[in-house]
LOTI-842409 format. One record per atom (N, C-alpha, C): x, y, z negated; residue number from 0; residue in one letter; atom name. Coordinates in nm, 2 decimals. Atoms other than C-alpha are relative to their C-alpha. Layout:
residues N
{{X,Y,Z},NUM,'A','CA'};
...
//
This chain:
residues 82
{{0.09,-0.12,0.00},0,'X','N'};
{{0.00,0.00,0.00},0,'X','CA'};
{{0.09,0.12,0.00},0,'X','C'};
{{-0.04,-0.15,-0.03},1,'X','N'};
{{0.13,0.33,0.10},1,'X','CA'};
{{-0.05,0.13,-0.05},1,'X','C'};
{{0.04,-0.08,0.06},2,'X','N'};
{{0.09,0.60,-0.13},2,'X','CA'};
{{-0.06,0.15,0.07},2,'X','C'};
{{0.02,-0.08,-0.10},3,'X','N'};
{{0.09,0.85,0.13},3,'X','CA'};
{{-0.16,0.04,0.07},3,'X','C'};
{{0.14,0.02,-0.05},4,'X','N'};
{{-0.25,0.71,0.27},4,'X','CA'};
{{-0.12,-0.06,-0.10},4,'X','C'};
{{0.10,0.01,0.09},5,'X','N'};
{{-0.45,0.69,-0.04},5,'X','CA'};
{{-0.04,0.10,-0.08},5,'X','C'};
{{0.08,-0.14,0.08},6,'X','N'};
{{-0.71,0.93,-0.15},6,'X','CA'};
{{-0.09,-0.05,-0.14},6,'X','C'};
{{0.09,0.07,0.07},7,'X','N'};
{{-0.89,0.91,-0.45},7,'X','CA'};
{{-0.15,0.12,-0.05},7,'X','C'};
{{0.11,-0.11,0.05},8,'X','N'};
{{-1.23,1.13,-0.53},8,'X','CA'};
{{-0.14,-0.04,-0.10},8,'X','C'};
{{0.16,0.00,0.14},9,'X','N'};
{{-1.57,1.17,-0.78},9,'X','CA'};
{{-0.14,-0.02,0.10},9,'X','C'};
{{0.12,-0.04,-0.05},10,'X','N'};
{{-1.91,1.10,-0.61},10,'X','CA'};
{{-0.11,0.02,-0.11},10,'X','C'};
{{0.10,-0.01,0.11},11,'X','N'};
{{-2.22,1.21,-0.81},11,'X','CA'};
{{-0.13,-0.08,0.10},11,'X','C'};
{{0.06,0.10,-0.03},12,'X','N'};
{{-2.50,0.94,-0.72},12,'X','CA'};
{{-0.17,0.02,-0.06},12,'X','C'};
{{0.10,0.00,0.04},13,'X','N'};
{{-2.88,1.07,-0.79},13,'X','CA'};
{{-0.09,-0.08,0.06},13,'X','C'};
{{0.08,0.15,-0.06},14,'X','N'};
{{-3.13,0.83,-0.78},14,'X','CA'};
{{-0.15,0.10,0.02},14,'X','C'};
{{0.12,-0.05,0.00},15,'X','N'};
{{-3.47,1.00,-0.66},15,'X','CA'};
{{-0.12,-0.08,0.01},15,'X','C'};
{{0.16,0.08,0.01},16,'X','N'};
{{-3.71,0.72,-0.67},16,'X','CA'};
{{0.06,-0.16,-0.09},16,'X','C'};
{{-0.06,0.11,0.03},17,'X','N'};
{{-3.67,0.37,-0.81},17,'X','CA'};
{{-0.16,-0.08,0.07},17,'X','C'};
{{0.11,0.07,-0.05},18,'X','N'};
{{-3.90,0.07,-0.64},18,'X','CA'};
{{-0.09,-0.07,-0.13},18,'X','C'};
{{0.08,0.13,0.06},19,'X','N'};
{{-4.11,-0.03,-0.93},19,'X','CA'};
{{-0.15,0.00,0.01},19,'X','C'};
{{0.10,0.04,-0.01},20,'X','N'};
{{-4.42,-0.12,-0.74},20,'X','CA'};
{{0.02,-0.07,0.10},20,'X','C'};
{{-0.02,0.11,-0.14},21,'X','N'};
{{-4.43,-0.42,-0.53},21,'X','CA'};
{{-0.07,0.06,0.08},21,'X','C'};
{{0.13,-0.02,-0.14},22,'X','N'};
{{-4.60,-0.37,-0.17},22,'X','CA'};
{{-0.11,-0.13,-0.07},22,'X','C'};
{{0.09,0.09,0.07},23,'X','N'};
{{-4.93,-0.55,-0.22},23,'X','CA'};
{{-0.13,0.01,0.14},23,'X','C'};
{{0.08,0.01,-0.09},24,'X','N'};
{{-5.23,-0.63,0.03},24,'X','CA'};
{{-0.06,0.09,-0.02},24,'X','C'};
{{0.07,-0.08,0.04},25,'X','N'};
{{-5.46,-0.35,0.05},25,'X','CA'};
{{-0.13,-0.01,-0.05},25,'X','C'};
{{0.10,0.05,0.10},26,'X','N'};
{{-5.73,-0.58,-0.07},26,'X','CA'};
{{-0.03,-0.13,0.03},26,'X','C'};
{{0.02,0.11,0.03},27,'X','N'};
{{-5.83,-0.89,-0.14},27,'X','CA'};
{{-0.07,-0.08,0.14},27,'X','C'};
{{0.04,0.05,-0.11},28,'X','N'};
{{-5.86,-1.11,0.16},28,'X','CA'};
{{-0.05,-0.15,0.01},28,'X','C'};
{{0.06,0.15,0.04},29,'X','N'};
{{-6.05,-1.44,0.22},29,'X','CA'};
{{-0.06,-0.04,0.14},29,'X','C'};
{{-0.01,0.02,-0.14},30,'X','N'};
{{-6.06,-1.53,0.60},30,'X','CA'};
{{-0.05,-0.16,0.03},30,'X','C'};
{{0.07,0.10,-0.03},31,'X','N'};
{{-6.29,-1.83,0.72},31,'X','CA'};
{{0.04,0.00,0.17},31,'X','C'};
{{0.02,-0.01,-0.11},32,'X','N'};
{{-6.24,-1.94,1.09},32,'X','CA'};
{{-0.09,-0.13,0.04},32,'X','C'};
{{0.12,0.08,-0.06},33,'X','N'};
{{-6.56,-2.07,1.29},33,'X','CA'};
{{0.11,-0.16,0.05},33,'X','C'};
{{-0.06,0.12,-0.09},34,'X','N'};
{{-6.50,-2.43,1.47},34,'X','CA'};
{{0.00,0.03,0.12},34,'X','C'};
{{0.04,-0.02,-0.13},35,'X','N'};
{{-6.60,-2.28,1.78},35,'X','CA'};
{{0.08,0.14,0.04},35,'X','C'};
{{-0.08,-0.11,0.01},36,'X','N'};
{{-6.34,-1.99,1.78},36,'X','CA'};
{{0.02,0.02,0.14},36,'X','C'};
{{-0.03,0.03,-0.16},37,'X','N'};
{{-6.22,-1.91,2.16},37,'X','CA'};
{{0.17,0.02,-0.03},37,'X','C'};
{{-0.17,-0.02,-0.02},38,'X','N'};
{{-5.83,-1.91,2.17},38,'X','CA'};
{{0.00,0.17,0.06},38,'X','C'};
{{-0.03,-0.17,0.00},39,'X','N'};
{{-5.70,-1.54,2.15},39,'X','CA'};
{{-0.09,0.10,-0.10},39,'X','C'};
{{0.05,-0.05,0.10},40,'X','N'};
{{-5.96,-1.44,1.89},40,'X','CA'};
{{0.07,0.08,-0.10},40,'X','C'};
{{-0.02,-0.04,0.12},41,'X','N'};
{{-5.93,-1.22,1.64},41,'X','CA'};
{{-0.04,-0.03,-0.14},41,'X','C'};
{{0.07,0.00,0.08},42,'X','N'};
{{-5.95,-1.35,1.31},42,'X','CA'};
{{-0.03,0.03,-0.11},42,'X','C'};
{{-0.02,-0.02,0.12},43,'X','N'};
{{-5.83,-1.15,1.04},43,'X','CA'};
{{0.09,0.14,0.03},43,'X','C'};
{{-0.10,-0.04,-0.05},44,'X','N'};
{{-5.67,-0.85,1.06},44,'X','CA'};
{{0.06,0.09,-0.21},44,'X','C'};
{{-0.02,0.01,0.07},45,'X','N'};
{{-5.46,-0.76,0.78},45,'X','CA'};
{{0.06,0.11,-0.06},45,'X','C'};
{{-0.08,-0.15,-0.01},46,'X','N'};
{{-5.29,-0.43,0.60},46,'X','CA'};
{{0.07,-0.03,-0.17},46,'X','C'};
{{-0.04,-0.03,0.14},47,'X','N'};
{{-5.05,-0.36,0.28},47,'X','CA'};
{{0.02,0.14,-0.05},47,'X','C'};
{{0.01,-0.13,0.14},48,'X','N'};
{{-5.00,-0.07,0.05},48,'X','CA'};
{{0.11,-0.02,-0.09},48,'X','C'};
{{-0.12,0.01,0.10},49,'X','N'};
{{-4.67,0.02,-0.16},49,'X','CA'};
{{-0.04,0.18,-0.09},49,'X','C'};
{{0.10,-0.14,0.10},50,'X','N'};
{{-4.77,0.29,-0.46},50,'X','CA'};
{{0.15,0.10,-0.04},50,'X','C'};
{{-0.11,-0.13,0.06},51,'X','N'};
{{-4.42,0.46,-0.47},51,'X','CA'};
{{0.02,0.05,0.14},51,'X','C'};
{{0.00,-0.12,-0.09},52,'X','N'};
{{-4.31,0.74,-0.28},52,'X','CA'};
{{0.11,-0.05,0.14},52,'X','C'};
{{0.08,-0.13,-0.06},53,'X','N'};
{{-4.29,0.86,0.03},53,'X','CA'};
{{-0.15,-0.06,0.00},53,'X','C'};
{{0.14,0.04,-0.03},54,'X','N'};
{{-4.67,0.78,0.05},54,'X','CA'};
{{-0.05,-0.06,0.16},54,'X','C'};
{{0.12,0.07,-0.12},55,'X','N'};
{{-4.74,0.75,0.40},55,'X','CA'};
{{0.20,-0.05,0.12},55,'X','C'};
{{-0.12,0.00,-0.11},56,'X','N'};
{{-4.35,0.65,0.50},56,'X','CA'};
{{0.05,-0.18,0.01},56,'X','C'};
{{-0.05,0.12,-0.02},57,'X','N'};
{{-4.34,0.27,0.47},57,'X','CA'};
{{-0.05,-0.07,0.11},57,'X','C'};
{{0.01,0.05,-0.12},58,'X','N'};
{{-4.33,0.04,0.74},58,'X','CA'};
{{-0.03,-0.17,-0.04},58,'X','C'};
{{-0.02,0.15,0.03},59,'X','N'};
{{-4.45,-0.34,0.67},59,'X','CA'};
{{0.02,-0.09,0.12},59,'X','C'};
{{0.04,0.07,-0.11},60,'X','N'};
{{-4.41,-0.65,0.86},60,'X','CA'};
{{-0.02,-0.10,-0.07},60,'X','C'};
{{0.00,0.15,0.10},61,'X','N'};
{{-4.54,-0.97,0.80},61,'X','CA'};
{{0.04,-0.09,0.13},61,'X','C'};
{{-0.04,0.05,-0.10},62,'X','N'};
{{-4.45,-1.27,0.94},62,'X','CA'};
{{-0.07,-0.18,-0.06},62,'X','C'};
{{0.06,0.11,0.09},63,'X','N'};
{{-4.57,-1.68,0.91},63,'X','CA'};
{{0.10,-0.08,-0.05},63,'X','C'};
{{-0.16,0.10,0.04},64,'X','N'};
{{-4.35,-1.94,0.75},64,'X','CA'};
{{0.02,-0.09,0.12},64,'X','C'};
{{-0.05,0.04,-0.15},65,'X','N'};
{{-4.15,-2.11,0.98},65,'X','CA'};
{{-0.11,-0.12,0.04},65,'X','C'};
{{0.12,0.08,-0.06},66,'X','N'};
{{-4.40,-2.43,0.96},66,'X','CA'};
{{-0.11,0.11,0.06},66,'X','C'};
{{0.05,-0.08,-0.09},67,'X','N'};
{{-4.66,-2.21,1.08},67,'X','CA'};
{{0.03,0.11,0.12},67,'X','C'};
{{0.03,-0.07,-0.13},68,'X','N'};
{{-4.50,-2.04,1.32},68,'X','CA'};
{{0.05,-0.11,0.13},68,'X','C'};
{{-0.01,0.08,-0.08},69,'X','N'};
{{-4.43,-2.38,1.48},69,'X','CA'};
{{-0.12,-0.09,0.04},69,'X','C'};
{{0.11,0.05,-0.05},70,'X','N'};
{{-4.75,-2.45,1.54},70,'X','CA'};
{{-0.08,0.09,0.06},70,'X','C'};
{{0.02,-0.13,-0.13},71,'X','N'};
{{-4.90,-2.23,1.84},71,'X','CA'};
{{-0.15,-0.01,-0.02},71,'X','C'};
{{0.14,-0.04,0.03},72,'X','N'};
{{-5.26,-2.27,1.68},72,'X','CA'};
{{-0.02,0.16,-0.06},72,'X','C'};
{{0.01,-0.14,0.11},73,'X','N'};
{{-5.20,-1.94,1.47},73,'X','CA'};
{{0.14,0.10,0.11},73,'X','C'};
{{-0.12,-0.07,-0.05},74,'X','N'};
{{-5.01,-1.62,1.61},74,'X','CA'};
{{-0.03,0.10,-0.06},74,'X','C'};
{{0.06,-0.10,0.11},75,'X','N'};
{{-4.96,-1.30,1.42},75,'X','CA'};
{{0.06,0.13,0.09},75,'X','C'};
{{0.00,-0.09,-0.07},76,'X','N'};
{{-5.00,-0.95,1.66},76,'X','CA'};
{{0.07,0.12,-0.13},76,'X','C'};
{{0.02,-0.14,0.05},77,'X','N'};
{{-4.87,-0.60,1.53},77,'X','CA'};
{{-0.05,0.09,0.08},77,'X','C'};
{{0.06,-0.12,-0.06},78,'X','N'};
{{-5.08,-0.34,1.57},78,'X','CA'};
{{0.03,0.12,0.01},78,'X','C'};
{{-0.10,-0.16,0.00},79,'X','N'};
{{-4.85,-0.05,1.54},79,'X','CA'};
{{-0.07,0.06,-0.13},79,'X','C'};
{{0.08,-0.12,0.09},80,'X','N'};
{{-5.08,0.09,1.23},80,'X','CA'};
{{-0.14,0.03,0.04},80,'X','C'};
{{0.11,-0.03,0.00},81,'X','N'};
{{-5.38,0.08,1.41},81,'X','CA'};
{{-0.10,-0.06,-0.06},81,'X','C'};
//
């Protein structure tokens, strides 16, 4: 190590939020699908909610577990927020 090329300095480190609210579904969901469904249906569509700040700046994604996403009966669309 070369003394030459070592700096040493102070950072000051404020914390302006901390995460203590899990994301959480925006409500209670309970999704039945008919027998007679058509392939491409819609049949659930789904939203979360996180209660700390910024309010309107989080972005979710969901996704299925890998068994379910290897079975091509189920697929899961993002709607951009709409």
């Amino acid at each position: 190590e070369n003394p030459a090329q070592v700096g040493r300095g102070y950072v000051a480190i404020t914390i302006l939020d901390i995460n203590d609210n899990a994301p959480e579904f925006a409500m209670e969901y309970e999704t039945t699908v008919c027998e007679n469904a058509q392939p491409g249906q819609v049949i659930q569509k789904i939203s979360a909610i996180d209660k700390d700040d910024p309010p309107n700046g989080h972005q979710f994604y969901f996704s299925l577990t890998a068994e379910a996403a290897n079975n091509h009966n189920f697929t899961l669309q993002d709607n951009k927020g709409e």
